[in-house]
Backbone as JSON, one array per atom type, in Angstrom:
{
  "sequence": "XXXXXXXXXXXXXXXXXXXXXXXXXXXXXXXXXXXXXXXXXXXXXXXXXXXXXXXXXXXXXXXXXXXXXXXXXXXXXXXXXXXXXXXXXXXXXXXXXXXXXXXXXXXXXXXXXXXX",
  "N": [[238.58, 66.71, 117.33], [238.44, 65.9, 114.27], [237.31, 67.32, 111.06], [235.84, 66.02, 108.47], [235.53, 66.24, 105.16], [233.48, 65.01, 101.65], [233.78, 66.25, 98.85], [231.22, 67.22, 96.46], [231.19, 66.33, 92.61], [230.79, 68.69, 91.76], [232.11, 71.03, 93.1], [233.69, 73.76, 93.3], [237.48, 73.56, 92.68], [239.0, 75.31, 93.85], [237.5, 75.59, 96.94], [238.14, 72.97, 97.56], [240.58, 72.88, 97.96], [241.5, 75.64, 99.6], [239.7, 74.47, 101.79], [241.4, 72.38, 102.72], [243.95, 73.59, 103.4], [243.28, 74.62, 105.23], [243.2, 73.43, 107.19], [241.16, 71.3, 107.78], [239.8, 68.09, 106.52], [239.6, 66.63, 103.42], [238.2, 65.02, 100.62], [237.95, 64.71, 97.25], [235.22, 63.05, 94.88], [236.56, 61.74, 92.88], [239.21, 60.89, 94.14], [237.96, 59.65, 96.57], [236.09, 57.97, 95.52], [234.56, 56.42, 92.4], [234.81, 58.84, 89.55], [231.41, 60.43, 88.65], [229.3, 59.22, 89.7], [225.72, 58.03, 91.06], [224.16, 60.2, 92.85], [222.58, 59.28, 95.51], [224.34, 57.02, 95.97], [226.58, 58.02, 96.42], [225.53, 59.75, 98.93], [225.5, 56.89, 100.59], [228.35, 56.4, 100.49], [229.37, 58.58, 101.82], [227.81, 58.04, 104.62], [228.89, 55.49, 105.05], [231.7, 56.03, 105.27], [231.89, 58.34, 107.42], [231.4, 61.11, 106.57], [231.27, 64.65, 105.66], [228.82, 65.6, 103.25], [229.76, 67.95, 100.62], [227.97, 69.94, 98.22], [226.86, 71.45, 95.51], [224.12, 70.91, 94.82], [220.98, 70.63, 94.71], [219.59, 68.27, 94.79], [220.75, 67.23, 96.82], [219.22, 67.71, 99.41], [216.9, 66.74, 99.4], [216.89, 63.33, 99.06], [216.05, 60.31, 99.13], [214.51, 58.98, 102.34], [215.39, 57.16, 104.29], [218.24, 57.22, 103.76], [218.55, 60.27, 104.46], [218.15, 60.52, 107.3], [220.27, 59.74, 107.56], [222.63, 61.2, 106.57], [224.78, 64.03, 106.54], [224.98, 66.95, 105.06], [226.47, 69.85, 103.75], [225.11, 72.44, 101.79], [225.96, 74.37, 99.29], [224.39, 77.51, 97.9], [225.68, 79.49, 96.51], [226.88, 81.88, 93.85], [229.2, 83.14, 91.56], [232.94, 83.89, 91.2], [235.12, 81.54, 91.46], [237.21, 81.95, 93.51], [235.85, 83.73, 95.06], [233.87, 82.05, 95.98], [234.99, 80.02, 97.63], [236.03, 81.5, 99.54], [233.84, 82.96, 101.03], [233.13, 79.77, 101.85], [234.69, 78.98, 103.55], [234.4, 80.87, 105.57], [232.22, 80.61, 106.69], [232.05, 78.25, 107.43], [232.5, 76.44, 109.37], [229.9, 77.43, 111.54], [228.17, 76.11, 109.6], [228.62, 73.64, 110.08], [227.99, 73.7, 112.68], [225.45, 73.94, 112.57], [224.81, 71.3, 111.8], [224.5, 69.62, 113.62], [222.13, 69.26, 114.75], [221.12, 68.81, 112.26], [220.52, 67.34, 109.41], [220.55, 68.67, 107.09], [223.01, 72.24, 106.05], [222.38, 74.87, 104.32], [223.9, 77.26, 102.75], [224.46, 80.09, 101.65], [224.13, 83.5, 100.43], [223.17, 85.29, 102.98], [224.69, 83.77, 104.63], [224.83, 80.39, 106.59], [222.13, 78.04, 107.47], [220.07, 76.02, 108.82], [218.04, 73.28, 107.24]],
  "CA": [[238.1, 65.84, 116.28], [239.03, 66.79, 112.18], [236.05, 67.37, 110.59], [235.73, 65.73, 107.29], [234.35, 66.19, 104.47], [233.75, 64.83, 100.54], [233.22, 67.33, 98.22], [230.73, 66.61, 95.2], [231.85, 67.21, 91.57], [230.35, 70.13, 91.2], [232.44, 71.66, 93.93], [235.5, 74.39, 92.8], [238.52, 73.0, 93.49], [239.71, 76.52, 95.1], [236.93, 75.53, 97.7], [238.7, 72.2, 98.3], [242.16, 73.65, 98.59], [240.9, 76.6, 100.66], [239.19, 73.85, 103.08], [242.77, 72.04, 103.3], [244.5, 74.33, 103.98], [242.76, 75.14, 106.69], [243.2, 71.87, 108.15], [240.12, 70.37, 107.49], [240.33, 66.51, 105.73], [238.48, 66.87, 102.42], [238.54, 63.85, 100.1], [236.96, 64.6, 96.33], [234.77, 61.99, 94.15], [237.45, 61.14, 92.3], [239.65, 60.62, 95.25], [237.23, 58.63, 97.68], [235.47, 56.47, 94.76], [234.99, 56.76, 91.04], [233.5, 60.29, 89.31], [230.14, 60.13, 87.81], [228.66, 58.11, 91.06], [224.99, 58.95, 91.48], [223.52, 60.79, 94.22], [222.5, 58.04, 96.72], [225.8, 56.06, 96.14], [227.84, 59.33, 97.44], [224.9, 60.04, 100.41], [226.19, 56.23, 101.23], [229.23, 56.44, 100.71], [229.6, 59.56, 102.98], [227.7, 57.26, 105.42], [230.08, 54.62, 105.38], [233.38, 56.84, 105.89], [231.58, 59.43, 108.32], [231.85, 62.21, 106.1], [229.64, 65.39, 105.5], [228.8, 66.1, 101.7], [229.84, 69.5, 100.27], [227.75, 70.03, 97.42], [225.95, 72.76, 94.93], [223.1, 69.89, 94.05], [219.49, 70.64, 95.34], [219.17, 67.2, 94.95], [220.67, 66.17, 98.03], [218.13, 68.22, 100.38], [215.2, 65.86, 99.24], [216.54, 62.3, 99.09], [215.46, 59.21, 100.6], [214.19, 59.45, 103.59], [215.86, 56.51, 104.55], [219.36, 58.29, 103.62], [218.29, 61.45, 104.73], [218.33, 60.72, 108.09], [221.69, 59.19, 108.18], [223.85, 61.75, 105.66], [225.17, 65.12, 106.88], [225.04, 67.74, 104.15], [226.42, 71.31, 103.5], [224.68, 72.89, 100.2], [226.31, 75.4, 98.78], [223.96, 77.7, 97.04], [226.45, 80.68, 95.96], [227.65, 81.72, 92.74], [230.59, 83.91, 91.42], [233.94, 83.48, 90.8], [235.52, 80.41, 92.51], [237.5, 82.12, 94.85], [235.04, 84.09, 96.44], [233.11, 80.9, 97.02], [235.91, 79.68, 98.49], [236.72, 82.13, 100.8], [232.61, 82.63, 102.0], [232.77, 78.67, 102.84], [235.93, 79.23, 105.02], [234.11, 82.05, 106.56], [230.68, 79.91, 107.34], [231.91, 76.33, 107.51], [232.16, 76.31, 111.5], [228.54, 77.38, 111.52], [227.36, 75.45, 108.93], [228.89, 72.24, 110.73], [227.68, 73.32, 113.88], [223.8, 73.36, 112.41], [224.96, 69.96, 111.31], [224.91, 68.75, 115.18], [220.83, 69.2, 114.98], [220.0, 68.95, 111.4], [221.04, 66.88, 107.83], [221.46, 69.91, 105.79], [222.72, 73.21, 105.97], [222.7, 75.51, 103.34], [225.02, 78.19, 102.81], [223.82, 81.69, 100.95], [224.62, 84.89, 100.94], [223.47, 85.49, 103.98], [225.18, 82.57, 106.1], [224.32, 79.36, 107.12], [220.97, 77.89, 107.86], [219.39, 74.66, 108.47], [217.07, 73.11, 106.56]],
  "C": [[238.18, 66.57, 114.94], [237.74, 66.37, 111.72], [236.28, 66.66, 109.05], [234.53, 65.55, 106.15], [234.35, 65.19, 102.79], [232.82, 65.33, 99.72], [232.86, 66.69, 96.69], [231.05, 66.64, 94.32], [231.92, 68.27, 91.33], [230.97, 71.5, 92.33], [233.87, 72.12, 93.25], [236.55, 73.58, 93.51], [239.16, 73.75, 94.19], [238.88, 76.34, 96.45], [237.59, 74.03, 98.63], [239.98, 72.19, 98.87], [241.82, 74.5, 99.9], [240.71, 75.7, 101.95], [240.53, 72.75, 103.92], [243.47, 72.56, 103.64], [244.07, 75.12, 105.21], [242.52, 74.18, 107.48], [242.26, 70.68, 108.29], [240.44, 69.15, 106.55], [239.19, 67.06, 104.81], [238.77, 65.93, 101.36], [237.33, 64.59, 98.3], [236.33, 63.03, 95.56], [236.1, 61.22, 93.59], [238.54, 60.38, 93.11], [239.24, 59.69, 96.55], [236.45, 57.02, 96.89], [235.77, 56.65, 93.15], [234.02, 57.9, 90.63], [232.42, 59.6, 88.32], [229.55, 59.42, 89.02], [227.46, 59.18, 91.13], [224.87, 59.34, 92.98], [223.31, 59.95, 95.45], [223.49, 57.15, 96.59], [226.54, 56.84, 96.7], [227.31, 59.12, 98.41], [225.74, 58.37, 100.57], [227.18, 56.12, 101.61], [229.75, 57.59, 102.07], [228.89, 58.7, 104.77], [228.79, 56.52, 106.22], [231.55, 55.41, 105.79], [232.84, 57.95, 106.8], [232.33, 60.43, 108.13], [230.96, 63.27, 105.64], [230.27, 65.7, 103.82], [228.9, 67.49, 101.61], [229.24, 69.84, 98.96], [226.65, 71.25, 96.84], [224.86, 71.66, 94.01], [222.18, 70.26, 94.82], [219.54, 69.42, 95.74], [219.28, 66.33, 96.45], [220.29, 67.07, 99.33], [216.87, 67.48, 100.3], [215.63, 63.87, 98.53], [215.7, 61.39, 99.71], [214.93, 59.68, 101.68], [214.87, 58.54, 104.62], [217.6, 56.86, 104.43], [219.12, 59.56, 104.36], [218.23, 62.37, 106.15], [219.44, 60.37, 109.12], [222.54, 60.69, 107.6], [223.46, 63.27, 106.4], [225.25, 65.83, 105.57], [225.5, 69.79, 104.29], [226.15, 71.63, 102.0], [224.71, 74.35, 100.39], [225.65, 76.26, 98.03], [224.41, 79.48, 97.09], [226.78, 80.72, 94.66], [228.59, 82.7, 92.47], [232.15, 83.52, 90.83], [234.56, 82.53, 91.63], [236.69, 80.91, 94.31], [237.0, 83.05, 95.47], [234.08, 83.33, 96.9], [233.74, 80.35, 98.02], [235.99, 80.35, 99.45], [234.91, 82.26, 101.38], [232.41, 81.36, 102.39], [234.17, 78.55, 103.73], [235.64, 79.82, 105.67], [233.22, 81.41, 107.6], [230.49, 78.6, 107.26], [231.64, 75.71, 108.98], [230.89, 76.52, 111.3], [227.98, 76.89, 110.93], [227.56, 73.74, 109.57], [228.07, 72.24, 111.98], [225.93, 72.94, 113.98], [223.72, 71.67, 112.41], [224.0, 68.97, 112.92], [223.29, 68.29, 114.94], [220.34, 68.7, 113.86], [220.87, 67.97, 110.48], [221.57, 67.68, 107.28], [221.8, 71.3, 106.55], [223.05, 73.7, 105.1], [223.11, 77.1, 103.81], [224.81, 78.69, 101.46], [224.28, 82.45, 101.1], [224.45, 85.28, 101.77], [223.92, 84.62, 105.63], [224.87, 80.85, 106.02], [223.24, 78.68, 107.57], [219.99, 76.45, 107.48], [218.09, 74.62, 107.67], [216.18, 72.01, 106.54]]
}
């Protein structure tokens, strides 16, 4: 099964290359709907196409609750130069998907992966 994802604005684009090229399906805002879309129109949208969000937004660890227990989330909370974000979520995307199985979010730090 191809994991897919759609990565928020605020996501490098060396992180969405990086994740294609590694075979993964990765669709950006601009690419799946129109940019500028708030927060709970993406969590739906990712609903509707059964897709996990890739994003560096707090925000989407404390929506809805009604969203919250549909939408899959990986939150990115790294900073640096774009391609060493890139290359730590190629390192800790398998594990951050696999929290997925149990949880909504996982966030992804310097030290790894870890539900939330």
């Amino acid at each position: 099964m191809v994991i897919k994802f759609i990565a928020d604005e605020n996501i490098p684009f060396y992180v969405v290359e990086a994740l294609r090229e590694a075979s993964y399906e990765v669709a950006t805002i601009s690419e799946a709907a129109l940019p500028g879309m708030k927060n709970d129109e993406l969590a739906k949208l990712s609903i509707q196409l059964k897709m996990i969000i890739i994003t560096r937004d707090a925000d989407f660890t404390h929506l809805r609750q009604s969203l919250m227990r549909k939408i899959k989330v990986v939150y990115i909370r790294l900073s640096g130069d774009p391609n060493s974000i890139a290359q730590q979520v190629l390192d800790n995307i398998e594990g951050c998907t696999n929290i997925l199985h149990d949880h909504n979010v996982a966030m992804l730090d310097q030290e790894g992966c870890h539900a939330l």
